[in-house]
C-alpha positions in Angstrom: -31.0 -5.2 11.3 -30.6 -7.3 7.9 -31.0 -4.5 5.6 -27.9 -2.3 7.5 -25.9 -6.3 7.3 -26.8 -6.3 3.7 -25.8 -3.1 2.9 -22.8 -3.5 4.6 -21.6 -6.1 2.4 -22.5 -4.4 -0.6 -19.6 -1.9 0.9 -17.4 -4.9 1.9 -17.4 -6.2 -1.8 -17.1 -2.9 -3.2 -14.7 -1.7 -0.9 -12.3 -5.1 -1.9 -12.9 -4.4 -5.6 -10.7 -1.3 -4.8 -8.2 -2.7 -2.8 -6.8 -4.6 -5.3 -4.4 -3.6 -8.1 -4.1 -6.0 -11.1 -0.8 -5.9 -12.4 -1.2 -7.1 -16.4 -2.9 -10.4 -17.5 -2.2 -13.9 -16.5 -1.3 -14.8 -20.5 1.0 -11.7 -21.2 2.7 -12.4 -17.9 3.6 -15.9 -17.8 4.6 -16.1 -21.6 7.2 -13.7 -19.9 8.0 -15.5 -17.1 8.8 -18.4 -20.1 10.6 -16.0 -22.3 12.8 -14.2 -19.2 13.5 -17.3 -17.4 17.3 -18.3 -19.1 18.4 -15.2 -18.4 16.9 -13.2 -16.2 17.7 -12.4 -12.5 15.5 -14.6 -9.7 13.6 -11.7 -8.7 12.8 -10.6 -12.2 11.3 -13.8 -12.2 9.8 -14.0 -8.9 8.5 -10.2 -10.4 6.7 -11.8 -12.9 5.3 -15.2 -11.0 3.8 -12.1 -8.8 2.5 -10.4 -11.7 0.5 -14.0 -12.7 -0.7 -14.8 -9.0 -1.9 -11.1 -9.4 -4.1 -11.7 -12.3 -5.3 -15.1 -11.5 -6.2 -13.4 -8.2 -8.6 -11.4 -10.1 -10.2 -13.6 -11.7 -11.3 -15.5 -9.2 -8.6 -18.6 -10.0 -7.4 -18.8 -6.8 -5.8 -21.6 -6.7 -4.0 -21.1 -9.5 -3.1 -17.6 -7.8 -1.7 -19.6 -4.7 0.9 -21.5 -7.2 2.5 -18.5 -8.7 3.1 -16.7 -5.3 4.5 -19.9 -4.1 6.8 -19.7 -7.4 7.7 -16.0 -6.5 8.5 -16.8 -2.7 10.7 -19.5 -3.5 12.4 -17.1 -6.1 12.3 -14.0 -3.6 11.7 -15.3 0.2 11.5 -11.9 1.6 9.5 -10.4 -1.5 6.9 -7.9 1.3 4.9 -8.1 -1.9 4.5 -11.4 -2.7 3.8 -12.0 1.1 0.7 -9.3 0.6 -0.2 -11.2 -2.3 -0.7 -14.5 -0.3 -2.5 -13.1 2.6 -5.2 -12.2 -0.1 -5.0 -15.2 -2.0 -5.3 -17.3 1.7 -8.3 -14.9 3.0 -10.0 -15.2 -0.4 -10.0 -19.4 0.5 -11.6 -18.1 3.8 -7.8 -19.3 5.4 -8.3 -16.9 8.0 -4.9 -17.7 10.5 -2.4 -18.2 7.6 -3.6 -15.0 5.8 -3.1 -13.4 9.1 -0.1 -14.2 9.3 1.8 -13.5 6.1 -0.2 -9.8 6.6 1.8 -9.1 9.4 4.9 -11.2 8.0 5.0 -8.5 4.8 4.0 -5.5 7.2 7.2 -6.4 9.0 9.3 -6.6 6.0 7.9 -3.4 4.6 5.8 -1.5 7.5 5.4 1.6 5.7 3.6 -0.1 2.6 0.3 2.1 2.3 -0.6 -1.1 0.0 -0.1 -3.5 2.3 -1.4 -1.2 5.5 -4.7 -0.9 3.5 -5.4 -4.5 2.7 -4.4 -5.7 6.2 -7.1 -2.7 7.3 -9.8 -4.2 5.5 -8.8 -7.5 6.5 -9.1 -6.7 9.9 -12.4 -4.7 8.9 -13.8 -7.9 7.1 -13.0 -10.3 9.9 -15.2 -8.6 13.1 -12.2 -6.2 13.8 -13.1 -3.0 12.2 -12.4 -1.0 15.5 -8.6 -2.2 15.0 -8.8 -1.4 11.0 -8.9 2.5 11.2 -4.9 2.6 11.8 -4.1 1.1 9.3 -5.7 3.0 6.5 -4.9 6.0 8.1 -1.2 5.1 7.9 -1.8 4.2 4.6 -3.1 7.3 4.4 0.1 9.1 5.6 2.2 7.9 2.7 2.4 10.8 0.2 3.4 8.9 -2.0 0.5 6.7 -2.3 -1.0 6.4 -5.8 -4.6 4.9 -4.8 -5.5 7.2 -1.7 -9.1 6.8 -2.5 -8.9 2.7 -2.0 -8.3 3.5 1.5 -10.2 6.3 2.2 -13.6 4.0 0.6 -12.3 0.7 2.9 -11.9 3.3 6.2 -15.4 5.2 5.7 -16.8 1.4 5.1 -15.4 -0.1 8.2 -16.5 3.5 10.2 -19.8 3.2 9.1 -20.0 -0.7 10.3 -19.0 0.9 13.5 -22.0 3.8 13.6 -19.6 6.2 13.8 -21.1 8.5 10.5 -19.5 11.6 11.2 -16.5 10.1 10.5 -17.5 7.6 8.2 -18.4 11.1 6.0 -15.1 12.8 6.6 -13.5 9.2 4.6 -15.8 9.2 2.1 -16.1 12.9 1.2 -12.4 13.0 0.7 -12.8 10.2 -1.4 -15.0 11.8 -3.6 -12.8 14.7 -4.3 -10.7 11.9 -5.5 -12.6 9.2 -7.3 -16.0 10.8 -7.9 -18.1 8.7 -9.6 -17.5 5.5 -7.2 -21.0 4.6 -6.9 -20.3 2.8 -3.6 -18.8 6.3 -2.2 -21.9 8.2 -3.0 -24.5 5.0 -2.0 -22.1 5.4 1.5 -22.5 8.9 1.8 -26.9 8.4 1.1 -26.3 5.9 4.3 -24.0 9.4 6.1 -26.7 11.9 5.6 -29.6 9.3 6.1 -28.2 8.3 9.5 -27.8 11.7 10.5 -31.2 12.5 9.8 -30.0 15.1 7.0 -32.5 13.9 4.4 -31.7 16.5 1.7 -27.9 15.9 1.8 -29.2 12.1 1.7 -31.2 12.5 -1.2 -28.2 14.8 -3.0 -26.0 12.0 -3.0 -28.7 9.3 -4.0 -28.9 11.7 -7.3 -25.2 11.6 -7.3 -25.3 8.0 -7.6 -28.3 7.7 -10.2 -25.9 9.2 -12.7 -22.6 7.4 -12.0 -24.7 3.7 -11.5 -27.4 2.2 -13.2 -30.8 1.3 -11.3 -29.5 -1.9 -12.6 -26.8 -2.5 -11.2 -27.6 -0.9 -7.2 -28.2 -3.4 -5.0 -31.5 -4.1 -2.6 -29.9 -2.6 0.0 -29.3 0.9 -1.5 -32.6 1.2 -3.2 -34.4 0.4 -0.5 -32.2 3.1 1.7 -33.1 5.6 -1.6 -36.9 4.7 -0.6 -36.3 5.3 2.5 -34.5 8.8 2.3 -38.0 10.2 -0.6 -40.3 8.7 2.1 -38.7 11.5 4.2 -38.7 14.0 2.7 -42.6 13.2 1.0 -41.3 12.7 -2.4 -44.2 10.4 -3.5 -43.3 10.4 -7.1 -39.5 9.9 -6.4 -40.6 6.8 -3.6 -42.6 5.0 -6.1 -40.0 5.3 -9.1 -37.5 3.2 -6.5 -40.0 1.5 -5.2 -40.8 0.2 -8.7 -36.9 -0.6 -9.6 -36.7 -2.4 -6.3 -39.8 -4.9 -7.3 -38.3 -5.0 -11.0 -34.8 -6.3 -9.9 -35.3 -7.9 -6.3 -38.6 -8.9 -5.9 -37.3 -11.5 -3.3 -35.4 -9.6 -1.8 -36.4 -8.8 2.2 -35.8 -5.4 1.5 -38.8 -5.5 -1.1 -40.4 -7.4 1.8 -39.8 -4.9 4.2 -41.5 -1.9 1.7 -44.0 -3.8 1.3 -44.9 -4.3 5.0 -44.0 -0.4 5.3 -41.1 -0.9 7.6 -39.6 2.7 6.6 -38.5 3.0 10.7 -36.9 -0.3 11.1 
């Protein structure tokens, strides 16, 4: 069904927004990796070429983000990190093998990383193996000393819910919440809980939830059309055609506005 695909990618790029940390900027870091490197150990330095591949992983500068890890790994060969760091770097260039591979390299060399269990998870969840993906965020999720539980509490309800499987899909994601509350992905993922389960009020509970922590804006076709979707339900006329309205504004050609307009609420 292409509006559950759509909305499941929504949910895959919020849900890899989350799973990754950036560790300072790429400008602050490498005029330390300049200032540090006559004295400094190697893997202070490797430290610091992580720190860059780290922030030109954020923005999108891959490339550039594969050259600094490379730095760090030939500075720190057995850096679990900096192995992590690669996988996402080589899955971000759609290098699916090779990412693989240094996943399970670093999960070797540190296999009770909740980082590293959680980005492998939604690797596995992002590449048709979401089934396989649950371990690892919940022994991500058995680290107490994890700082970011909520990263892989969002990336395990995500992959769940790509699954069908919504009661437990809603177990990740309300925990989440108690968390991270105003994730607007965690309460658009908790509309799709309630909505599945044919619990329209608890569906439309969230979908307020969510007007106040996202902007009609910024929610995607997907989600406003599943917010149409949950009013038409319940016969919330007024409520249907305010959506309905912010759906034509902002995705016009969108088939999700096609669908609402052909009155496909059961499809």
């Amino acid at each position: 069904m292409g509006e559950s695909m759509a909305y499941h990618r929504s949910l895959a790029v919020a849900a890899v927004s989350l799973a990754v940390l950036l560790v300072g900027c790429a400008s602050t870091a490498r005029e330390q990796v300049s200032a540090a490197a006559p004295a400094n150990s190697e893997q202070q330095r490797a430290s610091l070429r992580l720190q860059l591949a780290s922030a030109y992983y954020g923005q999108g500068q891959l490339d550039v983000a594969f050259e600094e890890v490379t730095q760090a790994l030939l500075l720190a060969p057995d850096d679990a990190q900096a192995y992590g760091m690669r996988a996402l770097i080589l899955a971000g260039r759609q290098q699916i093998l090779p990412a693989e591979k240094d996943f399970l390299y670093a999960l070797r060399l540190a296999p009770h990383n909740p980082e590293l269990s959680n980005n492998y998870g939604l690797f596995l969840c992002q590449t048709g193996r979401a089934a396989q993906s649950l371990g690892y965020f919940d022994a991500a999720l058995q680290d107490a000393s994890y700082v970011s539980p909520d990263k892989a509490l969002h990336n395990a309800g995500a992959c769940s819910a790509s699954l069908k499987q919504y009661q437990r899909a809603g177990a990740y994601w309300l925990r989440a919440l108690q968390i991270a509350p105003d994730v607007a992905a965690t309460n658009a993922g908790l509309v799709r809980v309630y909505y599945e389960q044919q619990d329209y009020r608890q569906a439309a509970f969230y979908l307020a939830r969510l007007g106040k922590v996202a902007t009609m804006e910024s929610q995607t076709a997907d989600v406003l059309w599943l917010g149409i979707k949950v009013q038409h339900q319940l016969g919330d006329v007024s409520a249907e055609a305010g959506l309905a309205a912010q759906l034509r504004h902002h995705h016009s050609a969108s088939p999700e506005y096609a669908a609402y307009q052909n009155g496909a609420f059961d499809e």
